[in-house]
Backbone and ligand atoms as CSV (ligand in chain L), in Angstrom:
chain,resi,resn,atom,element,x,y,z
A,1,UNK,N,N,107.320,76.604,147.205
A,1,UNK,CA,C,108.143,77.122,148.314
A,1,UNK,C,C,107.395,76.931,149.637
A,2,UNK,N,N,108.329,76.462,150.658
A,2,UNK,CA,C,107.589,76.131,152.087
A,2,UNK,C,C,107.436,77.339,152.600
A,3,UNK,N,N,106.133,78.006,153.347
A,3,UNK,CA,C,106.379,78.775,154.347
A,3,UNK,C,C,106.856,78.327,155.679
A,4,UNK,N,N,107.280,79.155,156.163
A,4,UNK,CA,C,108.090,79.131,157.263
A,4,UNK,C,C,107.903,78.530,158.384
A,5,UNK,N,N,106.368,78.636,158.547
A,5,UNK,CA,C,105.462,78.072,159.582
A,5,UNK,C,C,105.690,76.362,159.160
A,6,UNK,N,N,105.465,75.888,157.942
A,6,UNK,CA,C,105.502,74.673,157.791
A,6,UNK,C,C,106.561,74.067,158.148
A,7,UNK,N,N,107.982,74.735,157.131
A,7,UNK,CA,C,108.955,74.320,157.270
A,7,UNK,C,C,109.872,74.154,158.710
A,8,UNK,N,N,108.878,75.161,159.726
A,8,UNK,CA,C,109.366,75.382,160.865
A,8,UNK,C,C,108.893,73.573,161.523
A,9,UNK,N,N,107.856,73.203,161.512
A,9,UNK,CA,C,106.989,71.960,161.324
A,9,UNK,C,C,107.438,71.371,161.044
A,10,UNK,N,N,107.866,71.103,159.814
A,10,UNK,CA,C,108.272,69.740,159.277
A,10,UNK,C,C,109.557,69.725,160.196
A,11,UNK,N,N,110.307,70.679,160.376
A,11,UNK,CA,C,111.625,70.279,160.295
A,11,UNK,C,C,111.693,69.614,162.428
A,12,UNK,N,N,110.655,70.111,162.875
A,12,UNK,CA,C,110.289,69.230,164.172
A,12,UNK,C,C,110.172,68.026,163.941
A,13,UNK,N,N,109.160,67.892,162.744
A,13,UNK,CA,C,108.164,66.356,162.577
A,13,UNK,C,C,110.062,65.313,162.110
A,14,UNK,N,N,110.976,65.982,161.433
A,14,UNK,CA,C,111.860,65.282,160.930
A,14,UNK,C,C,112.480,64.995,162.276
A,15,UNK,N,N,112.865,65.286,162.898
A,15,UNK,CA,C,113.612,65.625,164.010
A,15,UNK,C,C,112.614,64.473,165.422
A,16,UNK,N,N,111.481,64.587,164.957
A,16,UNK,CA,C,110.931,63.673,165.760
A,16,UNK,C,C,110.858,61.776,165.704
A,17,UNK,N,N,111.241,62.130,163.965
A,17,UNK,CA,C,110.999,60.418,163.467
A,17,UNK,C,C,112.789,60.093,164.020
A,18,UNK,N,N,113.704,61.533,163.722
A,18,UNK,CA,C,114.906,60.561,164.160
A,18,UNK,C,C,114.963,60.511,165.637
A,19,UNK,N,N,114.411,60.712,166.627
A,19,UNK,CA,C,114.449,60.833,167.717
A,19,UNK,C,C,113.928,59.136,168.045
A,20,UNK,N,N,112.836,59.113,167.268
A,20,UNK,CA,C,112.057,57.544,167.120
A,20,UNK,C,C,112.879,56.561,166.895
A,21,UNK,N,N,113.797,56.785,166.063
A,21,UNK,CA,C,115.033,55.829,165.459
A,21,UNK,C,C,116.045,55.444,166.711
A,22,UNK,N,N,116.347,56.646,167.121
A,22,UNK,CA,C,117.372,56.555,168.268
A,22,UNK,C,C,116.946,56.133,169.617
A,23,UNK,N,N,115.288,56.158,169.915
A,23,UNK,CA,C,114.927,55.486,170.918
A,23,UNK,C,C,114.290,54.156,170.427
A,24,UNK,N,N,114.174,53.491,169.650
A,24,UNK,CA,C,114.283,52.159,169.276
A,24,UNK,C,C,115.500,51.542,169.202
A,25,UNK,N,N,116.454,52.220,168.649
A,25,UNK,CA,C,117.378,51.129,169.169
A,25,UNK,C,C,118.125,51.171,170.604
A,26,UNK,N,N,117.770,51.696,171.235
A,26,UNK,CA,C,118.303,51.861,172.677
A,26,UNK,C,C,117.367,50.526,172.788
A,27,UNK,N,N,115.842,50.450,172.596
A,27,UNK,CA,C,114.954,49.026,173.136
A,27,UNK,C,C,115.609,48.023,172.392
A,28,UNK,N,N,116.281,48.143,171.054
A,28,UNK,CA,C,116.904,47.007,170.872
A,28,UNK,C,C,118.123,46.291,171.697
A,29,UNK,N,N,118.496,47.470,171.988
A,29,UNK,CA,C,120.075,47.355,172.653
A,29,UNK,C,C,119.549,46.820,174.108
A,30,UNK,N,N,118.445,46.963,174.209
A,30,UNK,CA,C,117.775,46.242,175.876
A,30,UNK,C,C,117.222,44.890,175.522
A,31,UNK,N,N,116.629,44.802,174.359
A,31,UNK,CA,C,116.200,43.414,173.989
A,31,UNK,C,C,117.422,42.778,173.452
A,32,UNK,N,N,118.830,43.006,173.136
A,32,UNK,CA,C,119.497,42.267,172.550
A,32,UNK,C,C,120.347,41.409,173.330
A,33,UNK,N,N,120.295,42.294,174.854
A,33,UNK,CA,C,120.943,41.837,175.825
A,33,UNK,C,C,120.651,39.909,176.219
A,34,UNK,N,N,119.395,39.940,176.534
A,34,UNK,CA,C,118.631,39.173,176.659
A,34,UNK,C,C,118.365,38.494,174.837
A,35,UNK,N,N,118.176,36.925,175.733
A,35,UNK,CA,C,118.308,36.058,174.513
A,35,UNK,C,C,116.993,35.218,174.611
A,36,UNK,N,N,115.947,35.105,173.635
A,36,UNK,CA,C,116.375,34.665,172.407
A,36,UNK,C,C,116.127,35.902,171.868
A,37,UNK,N,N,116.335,36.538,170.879
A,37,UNK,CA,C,116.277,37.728,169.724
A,37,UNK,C,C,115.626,38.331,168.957
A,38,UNK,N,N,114.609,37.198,168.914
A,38,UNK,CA,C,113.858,37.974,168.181
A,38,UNK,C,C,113.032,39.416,168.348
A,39,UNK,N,N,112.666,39.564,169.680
A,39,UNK,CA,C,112.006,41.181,169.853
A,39,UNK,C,C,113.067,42.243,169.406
A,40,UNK,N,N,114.223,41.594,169.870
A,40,UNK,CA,C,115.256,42.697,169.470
A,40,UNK,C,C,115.341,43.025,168.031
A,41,UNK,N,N,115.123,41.641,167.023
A,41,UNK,CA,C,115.409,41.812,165.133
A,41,UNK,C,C,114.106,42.803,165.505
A,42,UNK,N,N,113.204,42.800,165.709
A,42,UNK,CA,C,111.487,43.482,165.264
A,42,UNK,C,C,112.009,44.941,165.806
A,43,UNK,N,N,112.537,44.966,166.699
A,43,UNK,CA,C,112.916,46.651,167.474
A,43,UNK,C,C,114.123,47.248,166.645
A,44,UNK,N,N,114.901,46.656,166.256
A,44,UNK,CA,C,116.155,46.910,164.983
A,44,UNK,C,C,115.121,47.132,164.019
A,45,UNK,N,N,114.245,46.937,163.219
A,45,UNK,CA,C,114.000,47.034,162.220
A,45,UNK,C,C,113.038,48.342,162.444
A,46,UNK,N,N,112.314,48.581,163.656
A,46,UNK,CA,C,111.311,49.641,164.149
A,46,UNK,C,C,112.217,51.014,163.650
A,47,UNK,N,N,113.770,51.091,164.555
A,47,UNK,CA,C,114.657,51.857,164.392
A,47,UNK,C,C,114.865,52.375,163.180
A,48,UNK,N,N,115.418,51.260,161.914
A,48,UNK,CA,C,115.792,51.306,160.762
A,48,UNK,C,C,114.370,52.062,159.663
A,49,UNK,N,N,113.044,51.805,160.090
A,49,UNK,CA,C,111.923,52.321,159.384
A,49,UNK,C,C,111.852,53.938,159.963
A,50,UNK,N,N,111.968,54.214,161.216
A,50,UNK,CA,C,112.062,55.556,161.948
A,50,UNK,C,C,113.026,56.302,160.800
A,51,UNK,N,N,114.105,55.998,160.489
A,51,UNK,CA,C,115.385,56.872,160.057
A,51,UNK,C,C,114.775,56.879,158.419
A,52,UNK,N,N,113.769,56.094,157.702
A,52,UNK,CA,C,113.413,56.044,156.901
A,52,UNK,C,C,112.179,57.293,156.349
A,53,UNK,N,N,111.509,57.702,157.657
A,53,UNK,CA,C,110.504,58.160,158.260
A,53,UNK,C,C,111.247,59.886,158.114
A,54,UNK,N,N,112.317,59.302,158.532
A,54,UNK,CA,C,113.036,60.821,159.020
A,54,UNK,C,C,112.905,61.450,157.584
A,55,UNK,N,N,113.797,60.324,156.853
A,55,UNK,CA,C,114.760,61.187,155.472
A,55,UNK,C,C,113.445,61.599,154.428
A,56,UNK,N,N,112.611,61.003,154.507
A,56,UNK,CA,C,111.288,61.056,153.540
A,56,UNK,C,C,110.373,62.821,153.712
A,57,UNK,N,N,110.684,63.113,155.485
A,57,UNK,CA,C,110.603,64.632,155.710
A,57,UNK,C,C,111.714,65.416,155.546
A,58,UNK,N,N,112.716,64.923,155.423
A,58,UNK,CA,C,114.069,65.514,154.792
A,58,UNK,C,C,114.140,65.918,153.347
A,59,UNK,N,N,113.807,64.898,152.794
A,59,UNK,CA,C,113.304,65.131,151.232
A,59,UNK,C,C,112.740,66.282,150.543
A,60,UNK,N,N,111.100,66.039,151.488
A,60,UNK,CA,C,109.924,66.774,151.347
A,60,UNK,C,C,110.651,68.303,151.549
A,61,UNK,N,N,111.125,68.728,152.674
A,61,UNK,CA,C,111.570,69.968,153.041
A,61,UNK,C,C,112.390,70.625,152.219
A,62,UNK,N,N,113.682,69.761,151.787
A,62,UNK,CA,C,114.543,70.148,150.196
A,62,UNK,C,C,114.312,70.132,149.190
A,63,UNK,N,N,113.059,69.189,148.235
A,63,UNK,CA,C,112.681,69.196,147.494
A,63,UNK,C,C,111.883,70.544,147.235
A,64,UNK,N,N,111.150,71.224,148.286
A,64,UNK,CA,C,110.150,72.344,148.583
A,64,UNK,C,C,111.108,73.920,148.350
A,65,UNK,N,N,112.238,73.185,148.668
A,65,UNK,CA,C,113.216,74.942,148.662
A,65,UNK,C,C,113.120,75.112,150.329
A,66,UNK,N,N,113.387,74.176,150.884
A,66,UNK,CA,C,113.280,74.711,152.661
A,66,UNK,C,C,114.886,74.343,152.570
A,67,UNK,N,N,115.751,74.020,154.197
A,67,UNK,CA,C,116.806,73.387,154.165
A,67,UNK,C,C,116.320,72.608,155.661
A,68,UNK,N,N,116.376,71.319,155.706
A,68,UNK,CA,C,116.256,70.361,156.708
A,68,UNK,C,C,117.035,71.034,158.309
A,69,UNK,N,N,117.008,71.087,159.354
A,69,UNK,CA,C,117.661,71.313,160.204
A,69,UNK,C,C,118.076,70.364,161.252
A,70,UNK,N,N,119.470,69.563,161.306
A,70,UNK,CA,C,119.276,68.673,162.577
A,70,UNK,C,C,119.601,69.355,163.916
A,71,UNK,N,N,119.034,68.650,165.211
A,71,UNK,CA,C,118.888,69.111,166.136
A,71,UNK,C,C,119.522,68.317,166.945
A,72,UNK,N,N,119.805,68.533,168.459
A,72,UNK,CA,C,120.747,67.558,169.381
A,72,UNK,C,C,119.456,66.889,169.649
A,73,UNK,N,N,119.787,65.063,169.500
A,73,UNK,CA,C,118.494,64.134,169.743
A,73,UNK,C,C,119.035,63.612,171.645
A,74,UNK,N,N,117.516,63.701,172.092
A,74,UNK,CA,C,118.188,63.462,173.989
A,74,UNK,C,C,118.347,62.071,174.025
A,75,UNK,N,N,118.875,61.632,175.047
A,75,UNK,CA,C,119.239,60.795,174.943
A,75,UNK,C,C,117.998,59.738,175.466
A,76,UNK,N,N,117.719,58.577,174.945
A,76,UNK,CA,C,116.701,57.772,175.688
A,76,UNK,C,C,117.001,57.181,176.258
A,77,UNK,N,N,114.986,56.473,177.015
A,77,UNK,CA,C,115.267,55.195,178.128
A,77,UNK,C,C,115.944,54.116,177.207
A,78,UNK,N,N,116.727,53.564,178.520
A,78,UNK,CA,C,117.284,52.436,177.900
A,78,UNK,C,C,117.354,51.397,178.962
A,79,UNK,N,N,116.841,51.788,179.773
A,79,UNK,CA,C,116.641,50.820,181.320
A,79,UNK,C,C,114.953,50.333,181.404
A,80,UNK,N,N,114.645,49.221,180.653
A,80,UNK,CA,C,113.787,49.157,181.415
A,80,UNK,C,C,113.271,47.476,182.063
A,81,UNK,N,N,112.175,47.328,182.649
A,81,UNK,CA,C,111.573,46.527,183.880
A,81,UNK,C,C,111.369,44.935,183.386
A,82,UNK,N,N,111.227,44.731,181.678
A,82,UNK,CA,C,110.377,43.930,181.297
A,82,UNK,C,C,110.239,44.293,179.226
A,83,UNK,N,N,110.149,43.063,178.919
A,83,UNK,CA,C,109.665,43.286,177.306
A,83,UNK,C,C,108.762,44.214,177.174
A,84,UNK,N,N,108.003,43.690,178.540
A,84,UNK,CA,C,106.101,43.974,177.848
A,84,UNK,C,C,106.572,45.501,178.122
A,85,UNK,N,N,107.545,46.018,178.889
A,85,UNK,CA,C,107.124,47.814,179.543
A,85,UNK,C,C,108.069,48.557,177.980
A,86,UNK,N,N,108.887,47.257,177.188
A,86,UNK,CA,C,109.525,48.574,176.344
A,86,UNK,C,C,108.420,48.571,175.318
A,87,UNK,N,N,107.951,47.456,175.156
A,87,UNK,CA,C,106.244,47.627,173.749
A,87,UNK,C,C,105.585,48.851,174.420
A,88,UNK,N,N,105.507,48.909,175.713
A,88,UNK,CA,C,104.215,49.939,176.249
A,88,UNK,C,C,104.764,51.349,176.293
A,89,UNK,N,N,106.337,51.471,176.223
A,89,UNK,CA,C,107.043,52.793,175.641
A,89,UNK,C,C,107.301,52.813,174.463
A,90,UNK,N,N,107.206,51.878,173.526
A,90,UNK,CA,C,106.416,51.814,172.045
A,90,UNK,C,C,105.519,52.574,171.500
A,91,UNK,N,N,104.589,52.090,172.553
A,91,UNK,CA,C,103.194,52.547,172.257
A,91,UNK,C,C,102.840,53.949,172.856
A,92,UNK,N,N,103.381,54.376,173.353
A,92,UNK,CA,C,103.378,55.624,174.143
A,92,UNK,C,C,104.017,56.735,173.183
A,93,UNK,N,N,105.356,56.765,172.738
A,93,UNK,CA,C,106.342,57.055,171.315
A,93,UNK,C,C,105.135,57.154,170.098
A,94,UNK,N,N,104.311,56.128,170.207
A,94,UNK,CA,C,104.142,56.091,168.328
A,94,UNK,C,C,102.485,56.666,168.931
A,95,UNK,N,N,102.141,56.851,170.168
A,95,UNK,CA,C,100.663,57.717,170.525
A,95,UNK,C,C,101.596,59.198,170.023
A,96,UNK,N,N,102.396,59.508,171.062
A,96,UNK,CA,C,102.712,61.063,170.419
A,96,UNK,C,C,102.801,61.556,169.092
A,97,UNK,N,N,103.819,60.570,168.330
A,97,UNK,CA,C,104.009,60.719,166.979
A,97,UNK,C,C,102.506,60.608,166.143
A,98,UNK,N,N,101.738,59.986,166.562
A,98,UNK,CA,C,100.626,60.654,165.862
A,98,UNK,C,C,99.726,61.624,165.787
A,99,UNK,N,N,99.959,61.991,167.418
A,99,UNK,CA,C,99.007,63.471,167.391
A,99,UNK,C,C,100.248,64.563,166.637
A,100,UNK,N,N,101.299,64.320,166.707
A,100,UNK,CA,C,102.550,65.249,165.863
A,100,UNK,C,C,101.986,65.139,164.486
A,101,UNK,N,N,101.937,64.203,164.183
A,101,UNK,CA,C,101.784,64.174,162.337
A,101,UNK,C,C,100.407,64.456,162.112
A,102,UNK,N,N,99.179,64.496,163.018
A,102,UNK,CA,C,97.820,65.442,163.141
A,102,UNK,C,C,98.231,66.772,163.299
A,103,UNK,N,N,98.787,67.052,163.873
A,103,UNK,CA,C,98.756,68.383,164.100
A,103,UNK,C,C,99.332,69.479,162.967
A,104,UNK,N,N,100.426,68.373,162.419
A,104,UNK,CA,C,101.258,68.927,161.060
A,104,UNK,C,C,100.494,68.834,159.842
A,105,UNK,N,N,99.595,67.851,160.037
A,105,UNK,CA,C,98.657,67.657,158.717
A,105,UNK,C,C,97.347,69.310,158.867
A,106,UNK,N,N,96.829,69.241,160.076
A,106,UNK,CA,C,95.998,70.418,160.464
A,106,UNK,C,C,96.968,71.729,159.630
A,107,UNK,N,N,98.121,72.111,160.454
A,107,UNK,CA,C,98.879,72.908,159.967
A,107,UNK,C,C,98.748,73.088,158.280
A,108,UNK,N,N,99.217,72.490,157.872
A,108,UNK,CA,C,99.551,72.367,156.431
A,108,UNK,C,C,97.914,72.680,155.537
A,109,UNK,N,N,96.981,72.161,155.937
A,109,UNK,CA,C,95.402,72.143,156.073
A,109,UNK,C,C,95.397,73.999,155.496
A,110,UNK,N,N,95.737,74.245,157.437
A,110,UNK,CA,C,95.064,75.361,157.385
A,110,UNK,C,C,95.769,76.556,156.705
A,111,UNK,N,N,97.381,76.558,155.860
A,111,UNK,CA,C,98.179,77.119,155.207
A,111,UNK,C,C,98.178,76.473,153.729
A,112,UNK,N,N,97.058,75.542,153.325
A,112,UNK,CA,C,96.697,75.504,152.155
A,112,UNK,C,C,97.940,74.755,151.538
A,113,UNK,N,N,98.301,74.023,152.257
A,113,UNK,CA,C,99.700,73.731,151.888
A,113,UNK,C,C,99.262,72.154,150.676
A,114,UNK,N,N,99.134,72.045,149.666
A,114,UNK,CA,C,98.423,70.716,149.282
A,114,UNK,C,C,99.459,69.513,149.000
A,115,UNK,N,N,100.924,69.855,148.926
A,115,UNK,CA,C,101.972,69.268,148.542
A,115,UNK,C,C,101.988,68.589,150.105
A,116,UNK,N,N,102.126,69.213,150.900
A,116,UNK,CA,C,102.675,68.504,152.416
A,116,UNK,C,C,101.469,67.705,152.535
A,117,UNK,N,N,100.507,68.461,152.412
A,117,UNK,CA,C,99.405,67.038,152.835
A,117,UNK,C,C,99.189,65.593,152.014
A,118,UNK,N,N,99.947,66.100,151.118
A,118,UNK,CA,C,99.588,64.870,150.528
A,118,UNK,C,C,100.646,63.867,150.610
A,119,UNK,N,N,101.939,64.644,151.277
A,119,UNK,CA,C,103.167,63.902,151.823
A,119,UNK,C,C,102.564,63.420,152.951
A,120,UNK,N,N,101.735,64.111,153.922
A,120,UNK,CA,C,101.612,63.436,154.981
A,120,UNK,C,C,100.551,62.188,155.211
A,121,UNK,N,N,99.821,61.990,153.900
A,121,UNK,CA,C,98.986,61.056,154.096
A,121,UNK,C,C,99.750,59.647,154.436
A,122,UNK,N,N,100.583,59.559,154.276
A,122,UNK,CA,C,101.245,58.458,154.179
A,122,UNK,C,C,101.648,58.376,155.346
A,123,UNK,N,N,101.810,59.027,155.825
A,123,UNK,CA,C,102.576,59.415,157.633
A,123,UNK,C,C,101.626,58.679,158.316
A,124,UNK,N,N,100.346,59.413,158.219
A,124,UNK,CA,C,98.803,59.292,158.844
A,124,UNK,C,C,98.306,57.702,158.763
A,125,UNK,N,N,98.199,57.235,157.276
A,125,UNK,CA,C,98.363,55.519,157.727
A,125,UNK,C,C,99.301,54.898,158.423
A,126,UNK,N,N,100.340,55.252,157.894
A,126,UNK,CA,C,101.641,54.658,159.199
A,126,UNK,C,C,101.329,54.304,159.960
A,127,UNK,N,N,100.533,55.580,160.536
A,127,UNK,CA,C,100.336,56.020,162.216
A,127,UNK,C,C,99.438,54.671,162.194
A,128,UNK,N,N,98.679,54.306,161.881
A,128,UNK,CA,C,97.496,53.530,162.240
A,128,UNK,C,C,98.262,52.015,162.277
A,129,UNK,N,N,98.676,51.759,161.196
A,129,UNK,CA,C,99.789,50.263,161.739
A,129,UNK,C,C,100.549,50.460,162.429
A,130,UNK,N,N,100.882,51.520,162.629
A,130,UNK,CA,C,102.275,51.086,164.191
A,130,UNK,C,C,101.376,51.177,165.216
A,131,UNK,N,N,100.892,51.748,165.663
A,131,UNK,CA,C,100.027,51.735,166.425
A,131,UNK,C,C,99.192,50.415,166.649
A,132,UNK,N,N,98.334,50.052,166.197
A,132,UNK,CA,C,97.959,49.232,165.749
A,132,UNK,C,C,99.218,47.507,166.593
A,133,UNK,N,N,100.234,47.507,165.767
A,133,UNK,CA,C,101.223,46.494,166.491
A,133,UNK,C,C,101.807,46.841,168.024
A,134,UNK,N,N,101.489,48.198,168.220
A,134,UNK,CA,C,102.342,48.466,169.679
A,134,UNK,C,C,100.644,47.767,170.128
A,135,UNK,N,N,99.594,48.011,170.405
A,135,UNK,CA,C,98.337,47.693,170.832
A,135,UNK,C,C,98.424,46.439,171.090
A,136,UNK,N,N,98.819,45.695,169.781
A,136,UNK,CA,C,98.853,43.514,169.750
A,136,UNK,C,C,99.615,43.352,170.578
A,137,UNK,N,N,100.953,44.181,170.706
A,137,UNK,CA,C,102.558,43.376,171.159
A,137,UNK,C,C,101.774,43.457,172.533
A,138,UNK,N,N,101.362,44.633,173.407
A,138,UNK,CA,C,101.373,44.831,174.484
A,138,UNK,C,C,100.212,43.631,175.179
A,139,UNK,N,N,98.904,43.637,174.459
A,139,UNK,CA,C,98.012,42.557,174.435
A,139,UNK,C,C,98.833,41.231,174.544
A,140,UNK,N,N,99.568,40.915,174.002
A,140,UNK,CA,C,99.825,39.642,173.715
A,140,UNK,C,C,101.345,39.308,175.001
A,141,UNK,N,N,101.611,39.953,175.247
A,141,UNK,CA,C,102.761,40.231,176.318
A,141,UNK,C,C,101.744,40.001,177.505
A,142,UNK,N,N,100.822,41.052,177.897
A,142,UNK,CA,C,100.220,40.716,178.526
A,142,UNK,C,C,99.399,39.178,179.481
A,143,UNK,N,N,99.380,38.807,177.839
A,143,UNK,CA,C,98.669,37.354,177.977
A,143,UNK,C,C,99.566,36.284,178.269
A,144,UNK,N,N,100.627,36.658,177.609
A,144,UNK,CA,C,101.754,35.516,178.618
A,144,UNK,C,C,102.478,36.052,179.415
A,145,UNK,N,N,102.342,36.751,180.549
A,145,UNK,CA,C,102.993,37.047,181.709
A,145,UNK,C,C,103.964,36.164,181.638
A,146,UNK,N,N,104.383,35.371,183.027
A,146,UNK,CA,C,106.051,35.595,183.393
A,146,UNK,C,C,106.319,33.859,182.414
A,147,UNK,N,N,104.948,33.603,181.875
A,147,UNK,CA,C,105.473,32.099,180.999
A,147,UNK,C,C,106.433,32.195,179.648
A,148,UNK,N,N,107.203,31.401,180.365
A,148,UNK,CA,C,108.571,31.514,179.505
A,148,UNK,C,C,108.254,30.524,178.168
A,149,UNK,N,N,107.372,29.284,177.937
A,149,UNK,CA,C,107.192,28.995,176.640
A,149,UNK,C,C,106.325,29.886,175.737
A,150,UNK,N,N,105.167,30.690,176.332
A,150,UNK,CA,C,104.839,32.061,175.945
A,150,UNK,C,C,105.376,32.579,175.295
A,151,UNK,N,N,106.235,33.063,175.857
A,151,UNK,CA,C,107.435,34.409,175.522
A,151,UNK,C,C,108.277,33.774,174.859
A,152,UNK,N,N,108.438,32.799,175.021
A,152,UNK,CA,C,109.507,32.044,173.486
A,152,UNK,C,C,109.227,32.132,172.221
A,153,UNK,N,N,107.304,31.618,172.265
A,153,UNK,CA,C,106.420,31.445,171.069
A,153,UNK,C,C,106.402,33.276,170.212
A,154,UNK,N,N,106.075,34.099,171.228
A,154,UNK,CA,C,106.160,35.843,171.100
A,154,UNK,C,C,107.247,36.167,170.722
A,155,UNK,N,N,108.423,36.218,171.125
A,155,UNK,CA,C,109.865,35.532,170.080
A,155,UNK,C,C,109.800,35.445,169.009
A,156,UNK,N,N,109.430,34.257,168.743
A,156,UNK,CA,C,109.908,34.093,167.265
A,156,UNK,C,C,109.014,34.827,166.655
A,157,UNK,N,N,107.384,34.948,166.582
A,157,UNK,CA,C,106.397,35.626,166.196
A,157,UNK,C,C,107.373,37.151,165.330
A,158,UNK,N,N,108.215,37.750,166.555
A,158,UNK,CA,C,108.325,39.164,166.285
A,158,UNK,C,C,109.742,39.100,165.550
A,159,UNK,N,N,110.116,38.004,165.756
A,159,UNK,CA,C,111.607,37.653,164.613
A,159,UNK,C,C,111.349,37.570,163.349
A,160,UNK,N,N,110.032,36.810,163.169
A,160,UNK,CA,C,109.525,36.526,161.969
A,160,UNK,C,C,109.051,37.910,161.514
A,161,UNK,N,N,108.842,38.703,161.770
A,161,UNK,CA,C,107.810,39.809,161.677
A,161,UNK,C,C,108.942,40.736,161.430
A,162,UNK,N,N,110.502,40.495,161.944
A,162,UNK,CA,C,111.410,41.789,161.696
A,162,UNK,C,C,111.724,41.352,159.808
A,163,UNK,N,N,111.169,40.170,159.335
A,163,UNK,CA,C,112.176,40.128,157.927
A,163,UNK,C,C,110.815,40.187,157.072
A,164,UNK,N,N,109.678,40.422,157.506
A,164,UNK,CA,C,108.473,40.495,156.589
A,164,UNK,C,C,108.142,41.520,155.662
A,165,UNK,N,N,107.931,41.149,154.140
A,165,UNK,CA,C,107.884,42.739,153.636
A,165,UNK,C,C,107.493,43.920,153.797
A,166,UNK,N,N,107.442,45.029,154.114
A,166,UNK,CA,C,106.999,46.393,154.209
A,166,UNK,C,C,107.162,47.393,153.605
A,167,UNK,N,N,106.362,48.464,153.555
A,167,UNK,CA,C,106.244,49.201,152.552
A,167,UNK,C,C,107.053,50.841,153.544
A,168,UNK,N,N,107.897,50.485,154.615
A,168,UNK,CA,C,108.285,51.033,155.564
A,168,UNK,C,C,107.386,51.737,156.479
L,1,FEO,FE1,FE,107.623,57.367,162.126
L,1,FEO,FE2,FE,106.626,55.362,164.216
L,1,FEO,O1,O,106.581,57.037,163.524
């Protein structure tokens, strides 16, 4: 059985991955505009792993005897300047989400909770590959500023990268 404190937790941490979902595809819906597509397949698929992210703390919480709670998700940016600035609100998104899933892991820690932590280990690597790709994308954006065969080559790179296997 969850205590309350956790379940109060998780049911943020759930609420935060769908929030993740719904502000990825707003960046898709900004990368899709613009052609060629591929950042947009890699940001569709970011979305589609978020909602994956969600239901897995959805699970955890019902499986435990809690009941999941959804919440009104705000609405996101969806305006922005440049590829490279929606990777760097990427990377900004998946910095928070990891001090969130630290802080929930601490939590759970310090309420002896051994079931959640061991749900959250998986969270906790996550954290380190997404992270991890928001770091490259932005690097590598960087490096081809306003060159358009660049950014063609970065393209397909992240097209290729939306159909590659994952373990979500
Ligand atoms: Fe589910 Fe990207 O955090």
């Amino acid at each position: 059985m969850l205590k309350p404190e956790i379940e109060s937790a998780l049911n943020d941490q759930f609420n935060m991955e769908q929030s993740a979902s719904h502000g990825y595809l707003a960046m898709t819906a900004y990368l899709d505009a613009r052609n060629p597509n591929g950042f947009a397949a890699f940001m569709r698929r970011q979305a589609d792993e978020e909602r994956v992210h969600a239901l897995k703390i959805f699970d955890h919480i019902s499986e435990r005897g809690g009941t999941p709670k959804l919440m009104a998700i705000e609405a996101p940016e969806q305006d922005f300047d440049s590829v490279k600035a929606v990777f760097e609100a990427a990377r900004d998104r998946e910095g928070d989400n990891t001090r969130s899933i630290h802080a929930l892991f601490k939590l759970a820690r310090d309420h002896d909770d051994y079931p959640t932590q061991t749900m959250l280990q998986w969270f906790i690597e996550e954290q380190v590959e997404e992270e991890a790709w928001c770091d490259e994308a932005v690097d590598l954006l960087t490096m081809a500023g306003d060159s358009s065969s660049a950014l063609l080559m970065l393209d397909q790179k992240y097209g290729g990268l939306a159909t590659a296997p994952t373990d979500e």
